[in-house]
Structure formats: C-alpha cells, structure tokens
C-alpha positions, 0 to 999 in steps of 0.5 A: 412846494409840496402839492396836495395833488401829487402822489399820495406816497407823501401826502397828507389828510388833512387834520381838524383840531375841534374842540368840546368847547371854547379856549380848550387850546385848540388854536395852540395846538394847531400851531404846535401841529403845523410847527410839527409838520414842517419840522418832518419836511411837509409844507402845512398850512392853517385854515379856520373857515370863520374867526372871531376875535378883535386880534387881527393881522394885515396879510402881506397883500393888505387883507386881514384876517384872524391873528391866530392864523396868522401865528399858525402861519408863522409856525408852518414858516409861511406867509398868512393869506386870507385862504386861511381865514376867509371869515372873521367876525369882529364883535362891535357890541354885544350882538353885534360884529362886522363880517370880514370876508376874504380879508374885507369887511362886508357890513355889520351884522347882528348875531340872530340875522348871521347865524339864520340859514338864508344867505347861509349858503353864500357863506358857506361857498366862499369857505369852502372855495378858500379851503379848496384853493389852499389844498391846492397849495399846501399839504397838510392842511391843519384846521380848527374849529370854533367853539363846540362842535355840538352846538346843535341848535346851530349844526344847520348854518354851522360853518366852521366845525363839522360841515367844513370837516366833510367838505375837506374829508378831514380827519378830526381830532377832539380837544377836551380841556380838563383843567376847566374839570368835567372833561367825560362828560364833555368829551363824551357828550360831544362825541354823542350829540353828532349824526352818525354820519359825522361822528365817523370823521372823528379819529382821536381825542387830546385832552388838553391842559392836564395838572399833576401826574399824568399816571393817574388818568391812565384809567381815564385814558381807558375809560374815555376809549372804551365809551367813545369807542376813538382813541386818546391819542395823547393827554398834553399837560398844562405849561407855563414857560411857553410864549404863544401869541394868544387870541384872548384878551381875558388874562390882560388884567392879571398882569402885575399892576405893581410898579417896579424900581430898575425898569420903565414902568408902560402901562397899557390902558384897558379898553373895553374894545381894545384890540390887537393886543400882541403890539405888546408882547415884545415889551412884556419880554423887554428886560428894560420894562415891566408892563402892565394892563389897567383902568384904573387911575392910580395904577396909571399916575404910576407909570412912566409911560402910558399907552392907548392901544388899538380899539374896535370902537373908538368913539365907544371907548373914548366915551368911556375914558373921559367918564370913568376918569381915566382921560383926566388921570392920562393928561394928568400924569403927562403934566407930571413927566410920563410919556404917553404913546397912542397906537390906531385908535389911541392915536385917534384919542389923543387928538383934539376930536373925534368926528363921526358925521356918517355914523360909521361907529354909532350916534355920536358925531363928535366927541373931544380926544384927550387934546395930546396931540394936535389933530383931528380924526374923521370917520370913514367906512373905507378900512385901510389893511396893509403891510407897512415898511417905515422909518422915524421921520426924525432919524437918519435916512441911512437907519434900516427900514422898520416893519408894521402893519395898519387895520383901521377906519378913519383918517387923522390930520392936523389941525388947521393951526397946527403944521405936520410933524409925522412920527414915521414915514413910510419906504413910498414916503407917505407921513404916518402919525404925529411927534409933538416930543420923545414923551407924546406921540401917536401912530396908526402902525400896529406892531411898530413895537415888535421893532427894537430900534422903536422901542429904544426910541420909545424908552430913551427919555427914561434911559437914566432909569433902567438897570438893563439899558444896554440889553436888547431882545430879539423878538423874532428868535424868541418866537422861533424858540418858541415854536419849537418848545411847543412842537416837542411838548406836543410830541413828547406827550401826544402818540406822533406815530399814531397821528401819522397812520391816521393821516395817511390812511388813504382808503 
C-alpha cells in the first residue's frame, strides 16, 4: 500500500470533483477517476465528507455509509469504510433526516437546526478527523463535494465543499453540467461567487454530459478559459452504454412499465421513501426479466413477481399502500398466482402489523401489514449495519455460501400461532427472514439479489416462462466491465497529462 507519507516522487495531491450544482455527475466522475488512478498503479480512495441520499451501504465492519462511496471504493478496488463518508444524512421528511455519523446514526435533525453554525464545529472535527486518517492510508484521495460549491448563504456551516478542500490542500476540479443547458453562466458564477482565498483552489473545469459534435464548443472551451481565467480540462460527452450504480432514485419511474412475453415480468413497487434501490440492478440486467418500477394498480396486477423494496419509513409507506390501493392490488395479484418478495421494510410490510410503541417513526403505534406473511415487526431505535454471509434455509448444507448486507430499525418475529420458517440462515447460523412457499417470502438481507443462485431460487415457479432460463449473469464482471468502460470514456475526452502536472505539483 502506497502511504500518502512517503517520498513526494510518487505521490499525489489530492483532487475534489465539485460541482456548479446537483447531479452534474460529479459522483460518477469520481468513480471513473479512482478506476483511473488504480489503473496507473496508484492506490486511491474516495472521501465525501457528508452524504445525503437514502441509498447506503454496510461496510465490512457493520457501519454505513453513502452507496456512492461505496462504488468509488469498488472502483479504486478497495473495501469502503466509513473514513470515506464520515457523514451521511438520510432524509426521513421534508425537513428532516437522521444524521449518521462514522457509520452510526446520532439522531434526527430538522434541516434549519443542522445547517445552524452552533455544533458546527463538532461536525467539522469529526470530518476532517476521517479525511486525515484516510490520507494516511491511501494516495490519491479523490474527493466530492455536495451540490453547489456556491451556496453562499450557507459557506459558514459548509462542510463538504470548500472548507473540506482547504483542510486537505486539495486540488479542486469544477463539474459543469451542459445538458441541463446555462453551463457559462454556472460555471462562471461558481467560480465568481468564491473569496479569493478559496478560488485559487480551483485548478480546472470538466464540463460534463455534452450532446452532439464536440467541435463545436471549441470556442466554448476558449471563451470559458479566458473569463475564469482556469482551464477546461476536458469536455466528457453524454453516455448511454455505461452501467454505473446511481445515487438517485429520480429515473426509477421511467423504466418500462410494459409487461413482455418470454421473461418474468418483477415489478418493483414505488415507495415514497424507497431505499437502496441497487438491490435491483442485477435483475434489470437478468435476460430472464424485465423489471420495472411502479405504483400503480394495473401495472402491478401484470406482474409475475411483485417486490417490496427497502424503505426509510415504513410505518410512512405502508400508510400509503393500504390508501392508494396499492396494498389491495399487491394481495390481489398473489391470490391470482404472482410471487410476491419483500426486502427490509417490505419484509416488514408483508407481515400481519407493524408496531410502533416508542414512536421511532412517527405517531402511529400500529398499523396492519399486508398479512403475506405471518409476522409481527416491533419498532426499535438500535440500527442493525452489517455485512452478511448466508444460505436458503431450504437448500443443501454443502450449497455456497451467499453474501448481503443489512441496514435497518426494528426486529420481525413470528406470530405467536405461527412456527419459524426462515427464508436464510446466516454462516453463525442465526435465522433471517420467513418462507411460507417459492411465491411469498421476505428478508431483511439487502443485495441477496446481486446472488444468481438467489435469483434462480426467486425465478424457478415461472421457469416454463422464460426463453432464456439457462442463461445466467455475472453481476461482479459486468461492474468490472463497467468500471473500465467509464475509466477510458474519461481518458479519451479529458487532458490526462494535464490532470497529472496538476497533481504533482508540489510547490
């Protein structure tokens, strides 16, 4: 391992990808960047100082953090840790999110007490504590900010962007989305609207998600270099055939919603709060299915299997379900012969109630489930964050072990007339989950369907229906694949050597 204290002969500055705004691809980009990097024989890792999004990950030490960390660690070929997010925010409401801080929540905090400046500086410690520690271990350390980094009502409690940029002596590389069109003005602005003292952090501009023939911002790339007096260091055009894990949820309900003949047809429902959503990516990939997002009642009576994903509040969505009709269309469609599969709070859906005695969610102390499955869920404040290895509780005892993580509040028993049936067992030999058949089952384990012999296990009552039954997907090689296509669309379109001088400029 490379220490970032060793000679400066091979050594690094570290790099912020910050960006004129949200969801310019600034989280991409930093996974492209560290796939670079290890590509040239450097050992990088990514840092986000503070996260928010409802995707998260259970490191290998049972802590959690941001997925989108979690994929840059991927690409850099390193396990993730919570070093590399020491902060996420998991929005609960509108104004609301529970903080998370090195890999354990804290509380909940409405957004106007957050981002005051008392109890700031408590914050900021524990941040730049995190990134101190990391450079210790890792060179380059490829950052991210959050959002704007222009945001100037809030540059006093900002913890993400600049600041963390200074405590690092990062090098910091401004993402402009011009897709989203207005890209002069943004970038321009951004770049204006910082002190003097922070804009000289700024080394170069990427503008990113570029439509058409890149010959004609040429005089663009000019005009951008000569007012904000930074380079353009590339201009990356838009993409559509590379498969990067994304943060956002926004795009789930514009998959297709029509069902097709010669694949099982999995419906995801659409929750209000749903919540690691990459427990689907390998199915979308599945040639044995297509799989869509929706809410709504007719799309869901089409489906050959109907699945509850995750959810930050379950007590919240399940409210929802049983008034929008959703919940009826769900057991409706199980009467008539679709497999129904309920992941974390889906799981906890399924069951005959949900119990909320201590008002961990809200004011609601019980609420009736679906009744598929025939348990009971009790809230509780203790998060479970961990790493699991397991098997089918109804398979051989010689069947490979399979891998998931779990990131949840609350604990699922049977019902008192009801005896165990586990869907999983965990390698300790703990019980996961509940079976009633091969068409209705639940589990706490998010990503058990990144594991193919799952998947088969999910897909064998519909096997008669589809064309490709004995094709299977490597999920693991295809996100290598995956990794590498971004690395050379980032180096074909973005001045590498450039990059580099600025890196290792010591002075």
């Amino acid at each position: 391992m490379l220490n970032a204290q060793s000679s400066t002969v091979n050594v690094l500055r570290p790099v912020m990808f910050a960006g004129t705004g949200s969801d310019v691809g600034k989280s991409i980009i930093a996974a492209g960047f560290c796939r670079i990097f290890k590509q040239d024989g450097y050992h990088p890792a990514p840092f986000k100082a503070q996260n928010m999004a409802l995707n998260s990950y259970a490191t290998p030490d049972g802590f959690e953090i941001g997925r989108a960390q979690a994929v840059q660690a991927e690409a850099a070929g390193i396990p993730c840790h919570t070093d590399m997010n020491p902060l996420l925010l998991k929005p609960q409401s509108d104004h609301t999110s529970q903080v998370v801080l090195n890999g354990k929540p804290i509380g909940n905090r409405h957004a106007y007490d957050y981002f005051r400046k008392e109890g700031r500086e408590e914050l900021r410690q524990a941040v730049c504590e995190a990134y101190d520690r990391l450079a210790q271990r890792y060179n380059p350390i490829v950052m991210e900010g959050a959002g704007s980094i222009s945001e100037i009502n809030l540059r006093d409690s900002d913890l993400v962007n600049l600041p963390m940029a200074m405590h690092a002596g990062a090098d910091v590389i401004l993402v402009g989305d011009i897709d989203r069109g207005g890209v002069f003005a943004s970038v321009y602005g951004s770049i204006a609207l910082l002190k003097p003292e922070e804009r000289k952090y700024i080394k170069g501009i990427i503008i990113n998600k570029f439509r058409g023939d890149i010959r004609l911002f040429e005089s663009g790339v000019k005009m951008l270099e000569e007012l904000c007096q930074v380079p353009v260091l590339g201009v990356i055009p838009y993409y559509k055939d590379i498969y990067i894990e994304e943060e956002d949820s926004v795009a789930l309900a514009t998959k297709s919603m029509q069902a097709e003949q010669g694949r099982v047809n999995v419906a995801v429902v659409l929750l209000r709060h749903l919540s690691n959503f990459t427990d689907f990516n390998v199915l979308e990939r599945d040639p044995r299915v297509h799989l869509f997002y929706t809410n709504n009642t007719e799309d869901i009576q089409k489906a050959d299997v109907i699945i509850l994903p995750g959810s930050k509040s379950t007590i919240d969505d399940l409210y929802e379900l049983r008034r929008n009709g959703v919940a009826q269309a769900i057991i409706h469609a199980h009467r008539n012969g679709a497999s129904v599969m309920g992941i974390c709070g889906g799981y906890q859906m399924m069951g005959v109630e949900v119990l909320d005695p201590n008002h961990v969610e809200g004011s609601i102390e019980r609420l009736p489930g679906l009744g598929l499955l025939p348990v009971s869920t009790s809230m509780t404040g203790e998060k479970v964050t961990r790493q699991d290895a397991f098997k089918l509780a109804t398979g051989s005892a010689d069947t490979a072990l399979m891998q998931g993580y779990e990131i949840h509040m609350g604990e699922t028993v049977p019902v008192e007339e009801a005896e165990p049936s586990p869907l999983t067992v965990f390698a300790d030999g703990h019980p996961d989950g509940y079976f009633v058949d091969g068409k209705c089952m639940g589990t706490y384990i998010h990503g058990i369907l990144d594991n193919p012999a799952f998947i088969d296990f999910l897909l064998e009552p519909w096997k008669e229906k589809m064309d490709n039954s004995n094709k299977t997907f490597d999920y693991q090689s295809f996100k290598e694949e995956q990794y590498d296509k971004l690395a050379d669309h980032i180096r074909k379109h973005v001045d590498m050597e450039k990059v580099y001088q600025i890196l290792k400029n010591h002075d």
